[in-house]
N, C-alpha and C positions, 0 to 999 in steps of 0.2 A: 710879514704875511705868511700864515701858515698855506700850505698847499697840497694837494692829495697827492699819494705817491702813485707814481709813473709804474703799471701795471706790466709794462716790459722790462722792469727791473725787477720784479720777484723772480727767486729762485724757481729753475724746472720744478723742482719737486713739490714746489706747492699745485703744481698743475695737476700731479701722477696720481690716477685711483688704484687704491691697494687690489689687487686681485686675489683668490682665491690659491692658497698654495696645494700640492697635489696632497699633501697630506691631510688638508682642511677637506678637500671633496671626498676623498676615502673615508674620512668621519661620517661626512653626511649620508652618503650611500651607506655606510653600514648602519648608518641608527636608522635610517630608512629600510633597510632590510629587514632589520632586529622588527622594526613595529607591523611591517607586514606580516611577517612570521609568528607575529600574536595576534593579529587579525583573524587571518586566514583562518585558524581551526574554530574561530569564535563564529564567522559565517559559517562556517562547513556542516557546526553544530545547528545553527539556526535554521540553515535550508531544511536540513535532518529532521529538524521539531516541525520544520512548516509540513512537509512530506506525510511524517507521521500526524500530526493533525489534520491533514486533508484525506489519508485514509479512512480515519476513523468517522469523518465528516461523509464518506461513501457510503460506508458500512449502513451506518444511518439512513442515507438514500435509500439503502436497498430495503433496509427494515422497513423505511415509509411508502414502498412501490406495496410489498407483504402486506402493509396494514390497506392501501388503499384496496389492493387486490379483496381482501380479506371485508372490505366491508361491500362490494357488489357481490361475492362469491360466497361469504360465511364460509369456507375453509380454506386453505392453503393448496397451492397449485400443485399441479401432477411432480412429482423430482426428479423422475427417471422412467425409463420404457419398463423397468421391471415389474411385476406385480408383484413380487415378493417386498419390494425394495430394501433392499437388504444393505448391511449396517457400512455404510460406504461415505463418503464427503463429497457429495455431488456439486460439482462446479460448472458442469456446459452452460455457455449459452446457447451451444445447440450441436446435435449427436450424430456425428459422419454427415450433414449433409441433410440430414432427415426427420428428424425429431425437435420441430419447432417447439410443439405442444408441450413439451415435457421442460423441468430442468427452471433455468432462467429465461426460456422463453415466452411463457403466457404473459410475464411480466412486461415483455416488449412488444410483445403482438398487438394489444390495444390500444398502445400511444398513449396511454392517458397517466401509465404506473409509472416507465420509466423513461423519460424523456432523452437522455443520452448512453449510446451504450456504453462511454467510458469511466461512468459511476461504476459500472462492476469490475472495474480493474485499479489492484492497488497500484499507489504510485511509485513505492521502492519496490515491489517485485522487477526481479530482473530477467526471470527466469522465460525461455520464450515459449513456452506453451501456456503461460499463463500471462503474455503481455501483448495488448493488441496489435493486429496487423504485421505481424511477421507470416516467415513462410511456413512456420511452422502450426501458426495459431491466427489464420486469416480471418479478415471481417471485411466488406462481406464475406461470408460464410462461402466456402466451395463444396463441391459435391465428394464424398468420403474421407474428407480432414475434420477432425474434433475441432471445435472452436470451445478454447475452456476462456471464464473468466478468473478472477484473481483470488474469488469470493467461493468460499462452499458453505451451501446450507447443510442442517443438521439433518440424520436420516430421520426413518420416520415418522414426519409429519404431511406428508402428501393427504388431501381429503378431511384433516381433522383440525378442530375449532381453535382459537387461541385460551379458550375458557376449558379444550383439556389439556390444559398443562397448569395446572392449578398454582404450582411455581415456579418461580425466576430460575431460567435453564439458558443455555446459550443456543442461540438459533442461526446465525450467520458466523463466519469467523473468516478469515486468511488462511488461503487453501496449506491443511499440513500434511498431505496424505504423502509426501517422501519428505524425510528431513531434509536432504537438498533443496528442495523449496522454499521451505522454512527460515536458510540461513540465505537465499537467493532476494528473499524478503526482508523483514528486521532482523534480523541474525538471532538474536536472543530471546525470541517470543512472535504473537500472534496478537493480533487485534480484533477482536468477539463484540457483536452485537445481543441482545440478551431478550425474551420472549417480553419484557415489558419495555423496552423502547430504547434504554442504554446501551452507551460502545463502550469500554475498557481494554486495558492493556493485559494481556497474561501473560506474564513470566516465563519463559521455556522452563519447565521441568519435569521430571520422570521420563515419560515414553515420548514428549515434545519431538526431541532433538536426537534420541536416540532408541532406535525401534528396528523391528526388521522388515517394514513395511514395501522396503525397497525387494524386497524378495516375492517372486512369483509365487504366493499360496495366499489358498483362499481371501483371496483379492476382496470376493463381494461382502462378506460376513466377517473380514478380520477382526478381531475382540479388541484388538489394539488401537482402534478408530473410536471405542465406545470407550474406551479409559481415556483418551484423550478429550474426548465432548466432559468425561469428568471433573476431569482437569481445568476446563474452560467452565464447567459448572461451579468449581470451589471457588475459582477465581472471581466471580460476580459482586 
């Protein structure tokens, strides 16, 4: 008669589970390393594109707050307290404390153009006078701090029609009035909305990225503002 064999007569080692030697878990933490470390810059990139796609999805906001503006008003809202308004990249959403009317804020007064104020702030700006709710650049608004947004319009156009600008010109952009904002931003360019409805990318080049804008003279009329709207003008 055959019979099963007696299970307390096998050898220990058929019992014993192989474990993992230190040198086998060293592999695996390093190819687990290795694959993170090709991840990582592949999100890093993707956040970057999502970022830079939600700016330019602003920019847009802001052109359609202008168009709505622009069809109960037929012109474009005041830009600045100046009467001359002279050739400058005006970005307030509002000026010391006092200057609602002017700037980016007729756009907000009615409730109807721009429904969140954080459409006018790009998203890789880092820079704080141009990123909301710091101490430097509060919202609400206090009484003698500039509240700038992210966003400048083109000078000007305060009071006149969208039918005079006969051609595609660039009308909103990512504030570059100091190069250190510019690279506080996308480092290599600016992101422009354009007088028929489109956003694009412009390339930093010529006076972009290096100007001497950073220097106290004629701040309101510098020429160097109007070369760079060019700039954003070729690039359409």
């Amino acid at each position: 008669m055959i019979g099963f064999p007696d299970p307390t007569t096998r050898p220990r080692s058929a019992f014993r589970h192989r474990a993992f030697t230190l040198i086998e878990l060293l592999v695996v933490i390093a190819i687990m390393g290795a694959l993170i470390g090709l991840l990582l810059p592949s999100l890093s990139r993707a956040r970057g594109q999502a970022r830079d796609t939600q700016c330019l999805s602003r920019l847009r906001g802001v052109y359609m707050a202008h168009a709505t503006y622009l069809q109960d008003n037929r012109v474009f809202p005041p830009l600045n307290n100046d009467e001359n308004e002279g050739a400058w990249q005006y970005n307030y959403v509002i000026f010391d404390g006092r200057d609602f009317d002017q700037n980016f804020g007729p756009l907000i007064n009615d409730g109807s153009t721009l429904d969140e104020i954080k459409v006018l702030f790009c998203p890789v700006q880092k820079d704080e006078y141009h990123t909301p709710g710091t101490q430097l650049n509060p919202w609400p608004v206090t009484n003698n701090v500039d509240t700038s947004s992210a966003y400048g319009r083109r000078y000007n156009v305060t009071g006149k029609a969208l039918s005079h600008f006969p051609k595609t010109i660039g009308l909103i952009a990512d504030v570059f009035h100091l190069p250190k904002v510019v690279k506080a931003g996308h480092k290599t360019g600016v992101n422009a909305v354009y007088t028929d409805g489109h956003a694009s990318w412009v390339l930093a080049r010529k006076k972009l990225l290096k100007n001497d804008l950073n220097k106290p003279f004629d701040a309101l009329d510098n020429p160097i503002i109007e070369d760079i709207w060019d700039i954003i003008d070729e690039a359409k």
